[in-house]
C-alpha positions as CSV (number, residue, x, y, z in Angstrom):
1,X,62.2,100.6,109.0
2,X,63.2,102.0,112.2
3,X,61.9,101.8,116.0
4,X,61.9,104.1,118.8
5,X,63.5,102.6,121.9
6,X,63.1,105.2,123.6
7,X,62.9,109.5,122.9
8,X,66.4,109.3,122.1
9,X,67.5,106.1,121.0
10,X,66.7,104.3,117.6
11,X,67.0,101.0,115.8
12,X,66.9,100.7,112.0
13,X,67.1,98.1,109.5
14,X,67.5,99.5,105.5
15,X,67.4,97.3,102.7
16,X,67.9,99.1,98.9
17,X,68.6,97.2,95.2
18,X,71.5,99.3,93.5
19,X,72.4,99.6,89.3
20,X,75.3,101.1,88.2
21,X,74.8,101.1,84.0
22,X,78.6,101.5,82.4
23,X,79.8,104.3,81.2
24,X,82.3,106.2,78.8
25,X,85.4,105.8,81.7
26,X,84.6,102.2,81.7
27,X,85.6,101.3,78.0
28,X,87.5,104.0,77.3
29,X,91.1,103.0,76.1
30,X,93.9,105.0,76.4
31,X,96.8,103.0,77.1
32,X,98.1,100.4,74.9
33,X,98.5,97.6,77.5
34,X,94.9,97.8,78.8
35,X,92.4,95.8,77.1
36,X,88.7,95.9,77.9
37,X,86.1,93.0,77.4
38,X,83.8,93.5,74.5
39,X,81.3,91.6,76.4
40,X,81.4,94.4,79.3
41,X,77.9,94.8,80.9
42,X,76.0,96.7,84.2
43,X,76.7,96.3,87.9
44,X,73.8,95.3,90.3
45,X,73.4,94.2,93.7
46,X,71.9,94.9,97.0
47,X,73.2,96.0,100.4
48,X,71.5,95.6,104.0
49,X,72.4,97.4,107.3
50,X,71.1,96.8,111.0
51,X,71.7,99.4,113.5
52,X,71.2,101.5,116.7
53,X,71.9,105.5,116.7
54,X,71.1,107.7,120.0
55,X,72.1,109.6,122.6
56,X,73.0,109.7,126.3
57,X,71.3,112.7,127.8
58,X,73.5,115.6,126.1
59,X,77.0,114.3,126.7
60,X,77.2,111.1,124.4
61,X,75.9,110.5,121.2
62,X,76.7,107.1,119.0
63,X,76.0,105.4,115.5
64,X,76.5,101.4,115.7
65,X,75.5,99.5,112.7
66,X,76.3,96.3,110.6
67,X,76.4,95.6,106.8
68,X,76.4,93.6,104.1
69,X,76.5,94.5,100.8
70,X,76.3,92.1,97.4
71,X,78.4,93.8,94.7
72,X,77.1,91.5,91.4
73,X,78.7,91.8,87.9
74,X,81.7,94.2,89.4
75,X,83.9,95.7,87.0
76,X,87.0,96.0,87.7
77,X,90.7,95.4,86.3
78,X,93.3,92.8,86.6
79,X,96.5,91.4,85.6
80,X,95.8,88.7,82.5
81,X,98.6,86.8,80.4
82,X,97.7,85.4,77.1
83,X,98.5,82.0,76.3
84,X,100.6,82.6,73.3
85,X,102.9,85.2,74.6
86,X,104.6,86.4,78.1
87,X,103.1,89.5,77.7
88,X,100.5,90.5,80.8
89,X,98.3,93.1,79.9
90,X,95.4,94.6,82.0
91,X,92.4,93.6,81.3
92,X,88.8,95.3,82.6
93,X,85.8,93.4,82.5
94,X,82.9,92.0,85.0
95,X,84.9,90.1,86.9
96,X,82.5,88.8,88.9
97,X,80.4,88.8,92.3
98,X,81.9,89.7,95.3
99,X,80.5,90.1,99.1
100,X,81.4,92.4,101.3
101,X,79.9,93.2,104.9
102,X,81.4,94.5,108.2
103,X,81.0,97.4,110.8
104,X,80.7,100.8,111.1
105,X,80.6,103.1,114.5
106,X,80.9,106.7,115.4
107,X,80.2,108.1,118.8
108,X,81.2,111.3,120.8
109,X,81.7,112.2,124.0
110,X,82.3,116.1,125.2
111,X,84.6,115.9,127.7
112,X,83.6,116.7,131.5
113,X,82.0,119.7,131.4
114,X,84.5,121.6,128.7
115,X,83.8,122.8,125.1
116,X,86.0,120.3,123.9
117,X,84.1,117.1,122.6
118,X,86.4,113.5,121.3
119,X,84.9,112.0,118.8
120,X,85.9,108.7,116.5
121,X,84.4,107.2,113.5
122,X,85.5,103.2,112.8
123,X,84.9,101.3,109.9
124,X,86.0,97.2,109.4
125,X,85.3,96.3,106.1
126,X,85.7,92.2,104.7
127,X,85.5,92.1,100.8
128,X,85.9,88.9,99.3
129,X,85.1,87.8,94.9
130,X,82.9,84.8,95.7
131,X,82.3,84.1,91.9
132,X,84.3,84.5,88.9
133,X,81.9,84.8,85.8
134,X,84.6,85.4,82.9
135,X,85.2,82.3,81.0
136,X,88.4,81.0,78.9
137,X,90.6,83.0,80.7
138,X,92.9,82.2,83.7
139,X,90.7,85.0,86.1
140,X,89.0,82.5,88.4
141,X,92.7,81.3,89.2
142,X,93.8,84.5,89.8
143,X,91.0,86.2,91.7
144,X,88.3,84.1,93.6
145,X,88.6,84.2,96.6
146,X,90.6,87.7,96.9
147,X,89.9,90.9,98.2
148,X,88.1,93.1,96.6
149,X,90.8,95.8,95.3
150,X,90.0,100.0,97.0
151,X,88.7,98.2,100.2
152,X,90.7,98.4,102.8
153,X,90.2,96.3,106.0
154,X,90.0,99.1,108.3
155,X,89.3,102.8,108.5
156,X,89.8,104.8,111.2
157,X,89.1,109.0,112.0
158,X,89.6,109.9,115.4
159,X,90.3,113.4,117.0
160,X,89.0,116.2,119.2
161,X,87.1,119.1,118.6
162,X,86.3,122.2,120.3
163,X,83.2,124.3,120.6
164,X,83.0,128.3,121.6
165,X,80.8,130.8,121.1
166,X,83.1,132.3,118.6
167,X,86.3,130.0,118.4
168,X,85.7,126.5,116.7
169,X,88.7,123.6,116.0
170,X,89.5,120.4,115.3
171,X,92.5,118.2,115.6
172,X,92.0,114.7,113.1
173,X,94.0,111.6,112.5
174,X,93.1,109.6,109.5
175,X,94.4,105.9,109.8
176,X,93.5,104.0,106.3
177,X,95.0,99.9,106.1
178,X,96.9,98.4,103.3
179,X,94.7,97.8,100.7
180,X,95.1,96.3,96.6
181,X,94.2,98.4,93.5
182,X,93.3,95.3,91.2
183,X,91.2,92.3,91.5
184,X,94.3,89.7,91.6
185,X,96.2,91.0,94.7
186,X,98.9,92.3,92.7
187,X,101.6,92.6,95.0
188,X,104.1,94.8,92.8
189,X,104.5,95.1,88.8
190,X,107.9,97.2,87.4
191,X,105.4,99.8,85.6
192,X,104.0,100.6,89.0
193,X,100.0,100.6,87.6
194,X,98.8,98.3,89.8
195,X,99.7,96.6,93.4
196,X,99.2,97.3,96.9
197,X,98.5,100.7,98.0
198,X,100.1,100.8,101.7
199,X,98.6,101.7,105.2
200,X,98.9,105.4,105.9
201,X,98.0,107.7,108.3
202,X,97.8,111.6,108.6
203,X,97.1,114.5,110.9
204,X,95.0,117.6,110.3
205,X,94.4,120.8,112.3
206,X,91.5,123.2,111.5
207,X,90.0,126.4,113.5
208,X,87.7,129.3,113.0
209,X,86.8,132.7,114.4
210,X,83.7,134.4,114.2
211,X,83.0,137.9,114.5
212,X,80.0,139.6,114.1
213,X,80.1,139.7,110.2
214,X,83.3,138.3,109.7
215,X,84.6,134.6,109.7
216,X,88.5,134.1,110.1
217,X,89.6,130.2,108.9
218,X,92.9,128.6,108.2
219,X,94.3,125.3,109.0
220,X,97.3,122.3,108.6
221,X,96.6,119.6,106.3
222,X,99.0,117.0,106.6
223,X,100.7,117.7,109.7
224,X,103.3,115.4,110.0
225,X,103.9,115.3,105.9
226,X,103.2,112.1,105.5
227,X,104.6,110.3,102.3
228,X,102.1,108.0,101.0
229,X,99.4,107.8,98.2
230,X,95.6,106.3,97.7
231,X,95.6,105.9,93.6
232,X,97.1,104.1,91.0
233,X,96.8,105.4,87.7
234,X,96.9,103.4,84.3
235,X,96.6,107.0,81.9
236,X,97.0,110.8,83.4
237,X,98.3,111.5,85.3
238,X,100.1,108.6,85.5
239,X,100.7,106.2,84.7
240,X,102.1,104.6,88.1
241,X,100.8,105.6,91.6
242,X,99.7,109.3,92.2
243,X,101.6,110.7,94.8
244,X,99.5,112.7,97.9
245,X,99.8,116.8,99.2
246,X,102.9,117.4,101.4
247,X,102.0,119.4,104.0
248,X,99.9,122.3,102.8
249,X,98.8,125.5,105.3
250,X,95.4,128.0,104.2
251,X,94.2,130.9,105.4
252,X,90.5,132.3,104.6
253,X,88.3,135.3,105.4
254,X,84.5,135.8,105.0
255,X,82.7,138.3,105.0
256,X,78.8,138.1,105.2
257,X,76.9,141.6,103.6
């Protein structure tokens, strides 16, 4: 549903039931130390969002909302030891329900009367498992009441960008927060498969030329050549965390017939 405020302001509400059926990738097993549940079933859920989008005349435009979303029946992996040996394995099964709502915003601004516009796109996220649904196993122990693993807390794109006739950039900082790559928290294992992915942030430069038929493009991705990385890996091309692109540079040319 959505409601006009005014000619260029708008408040929504959306509402949608989501299915996920499992797939090869799910049970697939690879790796000797990963087991997956034979019991394994779909994902369901639902999310919600409440917003307000518009403009201010032609200098300001903005996106404000708030979510919620209920993640039911999530599959995911963690860290299990079995009762008759020290061995810890990883085990991927439903692991249960978890909630996760927060805030999302993006707005722009074009600065005085220039071709240059600042624009910035924020994201806080809270993901918690409120139910463990695995039984005979030590997972509600180990998970309830954690974060849900690939969500980090906040995200964060920023940066400035400029419009000519011709000539078009952008200078972008990424910002992503700590965040956990299994359902237990794992802080740190020896084989490096699962625990915390860290904070990191990068820099990217883009720009483009138009003329007549042709289109120049070529950019920096990576500026500062940040170290850091967003994956863990159990198989290939791991296993052990997946290292990100140094600092990279490109050059392209179009030409339109």
């Amino acid at each position: 549903m959505s409601y006009k405020l005014s000619e260029l302001n708008e408040l929504y509400l959306n509402y949608s039931r989501n299915y996920r059926g499992i797939n090869f990738t799910d049970i697939r097993v690879d790796i000797p130390f990963l087991v997956v549940d034979p019991n394994i079933k779909d994902e369901s859920g639902f999310n919600a969002d409440l917003g307000i989008r518009g403009a201010v005349a032609d200098k300001y435009q903005f996106d404000v909302s708030v979510f919620y979303l209920s993640y039911e029946d999530r599959i995911g992996n963690t860290l299990v030891q079995t009762d008759t040996t020290i061995r810890t394995f990883t085990y991927r099964t439903n692991i249960g329900n978890a909630s996760i709502f927060g805030f999302e915003s993006y707005g722009e601004a074009r600065i005085f009367e220039s071709p240059f516009v600042a624009f910035a796109n924020f994201a806080w996220i809270y993901s918690e498992y409120t139910e463990i649904l695995v039984e005979g196993t030590n997972l509600g122990d180990l998970v309830e009441g954690n974060r849900v693993e690939l969500a980090p807390e906040i995200n964060l794109k920023t940066g400035v960008k400029y419009k000519g006739e011709n000539l078009k950039g952008s200078l972008l900082l990424s910002y992503v927060s700590e965040q956990f790559s299994d359902a237990a928290n794992t802080e740190r294992i020896n084989s490096g498969i699962e625990g915390v992915i860290p904070a990191y942030m990068i820099l990217d430069f883009a720009l483009t030329y138009n003329w007549k038929k042709y289109t120049v493009g070529s950019g920096i991705n990576n500026i500062l050549d940040e170290q850091y990385f967003s994956r863990r890996a159990a198989g290939y091309p791991g296993p052990g965390l997946i290292p990100s692109q140094p600092r990279s540079f490109y050059l392209t040319l179009e030409v339109r017939f």
